[in-house]
C-alpha positions in Angstrom: 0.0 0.0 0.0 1.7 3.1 -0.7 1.2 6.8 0.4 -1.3 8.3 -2.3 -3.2 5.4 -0.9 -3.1 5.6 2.4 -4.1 9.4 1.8 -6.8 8.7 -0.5 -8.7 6.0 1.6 -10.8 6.3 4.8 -9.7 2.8 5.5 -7.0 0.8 6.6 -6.6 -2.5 6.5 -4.7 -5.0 8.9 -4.2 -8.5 8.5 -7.0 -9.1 10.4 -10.5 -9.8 9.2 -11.8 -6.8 10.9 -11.8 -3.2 9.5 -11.5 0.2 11.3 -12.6 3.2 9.9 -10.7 6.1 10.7 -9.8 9.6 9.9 -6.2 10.6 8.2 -3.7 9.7 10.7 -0.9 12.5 10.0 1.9 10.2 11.7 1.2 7.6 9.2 1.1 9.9 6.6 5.1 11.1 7.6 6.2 7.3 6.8 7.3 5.8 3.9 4.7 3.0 2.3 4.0 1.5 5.3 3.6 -2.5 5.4 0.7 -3.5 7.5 1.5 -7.4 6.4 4.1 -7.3 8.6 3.2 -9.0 12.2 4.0 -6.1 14.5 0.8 -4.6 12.8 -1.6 -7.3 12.9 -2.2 -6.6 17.1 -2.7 -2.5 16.6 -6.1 -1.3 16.6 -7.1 2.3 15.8 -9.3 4.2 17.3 -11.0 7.3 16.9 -10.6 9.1 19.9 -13.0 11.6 19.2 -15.8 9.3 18.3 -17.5 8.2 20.6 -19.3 5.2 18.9 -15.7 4.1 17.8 -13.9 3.9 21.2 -12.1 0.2 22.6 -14.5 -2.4 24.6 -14.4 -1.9 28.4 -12.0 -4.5 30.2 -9.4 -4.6 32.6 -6.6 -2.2 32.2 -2.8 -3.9 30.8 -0.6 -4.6 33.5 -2.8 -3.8 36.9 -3.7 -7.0 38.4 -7.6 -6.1 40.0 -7.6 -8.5 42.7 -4.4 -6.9 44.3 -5.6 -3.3 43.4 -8.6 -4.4 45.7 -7.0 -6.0 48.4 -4.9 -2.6 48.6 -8.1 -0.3 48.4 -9.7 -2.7 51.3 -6.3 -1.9 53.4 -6.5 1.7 52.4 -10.2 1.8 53.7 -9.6 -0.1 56.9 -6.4 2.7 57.5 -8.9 5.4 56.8 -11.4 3.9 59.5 -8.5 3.6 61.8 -7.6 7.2 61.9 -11.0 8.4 61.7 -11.7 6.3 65.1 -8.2 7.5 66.4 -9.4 11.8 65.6 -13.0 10.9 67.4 -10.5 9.4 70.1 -8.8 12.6 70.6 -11.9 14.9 70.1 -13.1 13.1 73.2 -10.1 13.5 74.7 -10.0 17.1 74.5 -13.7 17.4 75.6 -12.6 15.7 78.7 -9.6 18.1 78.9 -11.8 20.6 78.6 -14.5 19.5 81.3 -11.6 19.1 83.4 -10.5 22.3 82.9 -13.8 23.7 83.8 -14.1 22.1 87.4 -10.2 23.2 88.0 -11.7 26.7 87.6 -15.0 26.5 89.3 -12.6 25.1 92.5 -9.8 27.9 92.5 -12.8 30.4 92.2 -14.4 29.2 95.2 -10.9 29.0 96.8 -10.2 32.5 95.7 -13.7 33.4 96.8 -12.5 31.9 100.3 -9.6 33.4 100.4 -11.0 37.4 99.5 -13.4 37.4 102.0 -12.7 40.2 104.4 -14.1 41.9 107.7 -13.2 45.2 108.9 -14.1 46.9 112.1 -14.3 49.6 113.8 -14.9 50.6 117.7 -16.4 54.0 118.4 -16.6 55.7 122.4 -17.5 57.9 122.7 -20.1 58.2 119.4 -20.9 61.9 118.2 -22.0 63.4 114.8 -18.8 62.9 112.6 -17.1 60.7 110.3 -15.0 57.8 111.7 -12.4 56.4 109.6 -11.5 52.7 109.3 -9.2 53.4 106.8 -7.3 56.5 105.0 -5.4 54.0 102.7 -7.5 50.5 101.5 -4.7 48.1 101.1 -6.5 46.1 98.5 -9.6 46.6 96.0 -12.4 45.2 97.3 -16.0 46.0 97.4 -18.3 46.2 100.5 -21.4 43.6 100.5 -22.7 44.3 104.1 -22.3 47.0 107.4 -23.0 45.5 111.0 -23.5 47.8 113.7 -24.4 47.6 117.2 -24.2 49.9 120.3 -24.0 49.1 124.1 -27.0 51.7 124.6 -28.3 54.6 122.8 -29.2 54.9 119.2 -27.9 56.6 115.7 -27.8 56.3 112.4 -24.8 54.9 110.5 -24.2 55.8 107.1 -20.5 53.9 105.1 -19.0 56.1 102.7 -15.7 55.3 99.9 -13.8 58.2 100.5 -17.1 60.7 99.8 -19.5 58.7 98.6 -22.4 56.8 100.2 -22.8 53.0 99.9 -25.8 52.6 98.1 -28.8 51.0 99.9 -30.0 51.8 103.0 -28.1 53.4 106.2 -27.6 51.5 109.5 -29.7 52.5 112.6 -28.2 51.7 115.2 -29.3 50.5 118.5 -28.2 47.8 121.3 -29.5 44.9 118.8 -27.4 44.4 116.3 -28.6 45.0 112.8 -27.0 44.3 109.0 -27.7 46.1 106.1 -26.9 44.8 102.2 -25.1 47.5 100.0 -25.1 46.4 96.0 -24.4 49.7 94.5 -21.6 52.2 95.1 -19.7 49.7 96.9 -16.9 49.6 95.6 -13.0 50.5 96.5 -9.4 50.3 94.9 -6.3 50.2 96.9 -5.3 53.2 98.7 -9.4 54.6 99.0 -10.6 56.0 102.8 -13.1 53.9 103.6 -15.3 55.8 106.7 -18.6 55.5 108.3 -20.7 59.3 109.2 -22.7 59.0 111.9 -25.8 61.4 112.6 -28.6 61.7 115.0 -27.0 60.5 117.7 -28.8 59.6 120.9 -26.6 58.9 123.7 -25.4 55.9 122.2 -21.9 54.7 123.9 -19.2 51.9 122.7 -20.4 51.1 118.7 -19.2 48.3 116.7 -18.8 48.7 113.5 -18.0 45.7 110.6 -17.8 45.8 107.1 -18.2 42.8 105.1 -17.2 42.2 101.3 -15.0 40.9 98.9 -11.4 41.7 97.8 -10.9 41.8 94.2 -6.8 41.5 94.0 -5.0 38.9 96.7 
């Protein structure tokens, strides 16, 4: 077969019994009379790549053996489920980290807690109409939950101050029972605040004690 007909046919034909019909295939075209009686042709197959009604029959791929390929995905898989169990391992292990973390802080707050409680307090004889000082310089922050007062006899009224300013809530009157009252506004201090009590309408009261109750804020 020579080159003018090679390039004048639509087919090619093989020693085979079977006939492919293909378009011009340039590399054959750049050979020299090709001889398709020889043997290393009669196993090649052409195939129109871009036709798909002229494509090769589905089978099992030259050289890959498909048993082994599938024992090798199965060990793949069971590697995959493996780490996948070993990540849900560790994302439980960090959610008990974290829990644990949790109750470690809920118990050095309530230490802390424990530990910032404070009570100060204050004797007054004899007790006029004037500001009493517990302290000129707070040594810590703080704020003030509670006042407790109580005098031997007599009666007055007790009101706690930061430096100027009133503890919100109610003042104390005080008389030979003791009485508490809550302060949750305006209560509280930083280090180095006077922290005073004024007392006013005194009547004959003698020997008051005075505590404040609260929290400090720095250890």
């Amino acid at each position: 077969m020579t080159r003018e007909n090679i390039e004048n046919s639509q087919e090619i034909v093989g020693t085979k019994t079977e006939f492919e019909t293909v378009p011009m295939i340039p590399f054959l075209l750049n050979q020299a009379s090709p001889d398709f009686s020889r043997s290393e042709y009669e196993e090649v197959m052409l195939y129109d790549v871009n036709d798909p009604n002229n494509r090769p029959p589905p089978g099992p791929i030259p050289g890959i053996d498909l048993d082994i390929l599938a024992v090798e995905v199965d060990v793949i898989n069971g590697r995959v489920g493996t780490l996948e169990g070993d990540v849900a391992n560790v994302h439980g292990d960090v959610a008990n980290i974290q829990g644990d973390i949790t109750t470690v802080q809920g118990d050095i707050s309530s230490m802390l807690v424990a530990q910032k409680e404070f009570n100060l307090k204050i004797l007054v004889d004899p007790v006029a109409d004037q500001d009493y000082v517990l302290t000129y310089d707070a040594p810590f922050a703080g704020t003030i939950t509670t006042m407790r007062t109580k005098t031997q006899s007599g009666t007055c009224t007790v009101t706690g101050k930061i430096n100027t300013t009133a503890l919100g809530g109610i003042a104390n009157s005080a008389t030979t029972t003791a009485q508490e009252q809550a302060h949750a506004s305006a209560n509280a201090f930083v280090k180095g605040d006077t922290i005073k009590v004024t007392v006013s309408a005194n009547n004959v009261a003698t020997l008051m004690e005075i505590h404040f109750f609260g929290n400090r804020i720095t250890i």
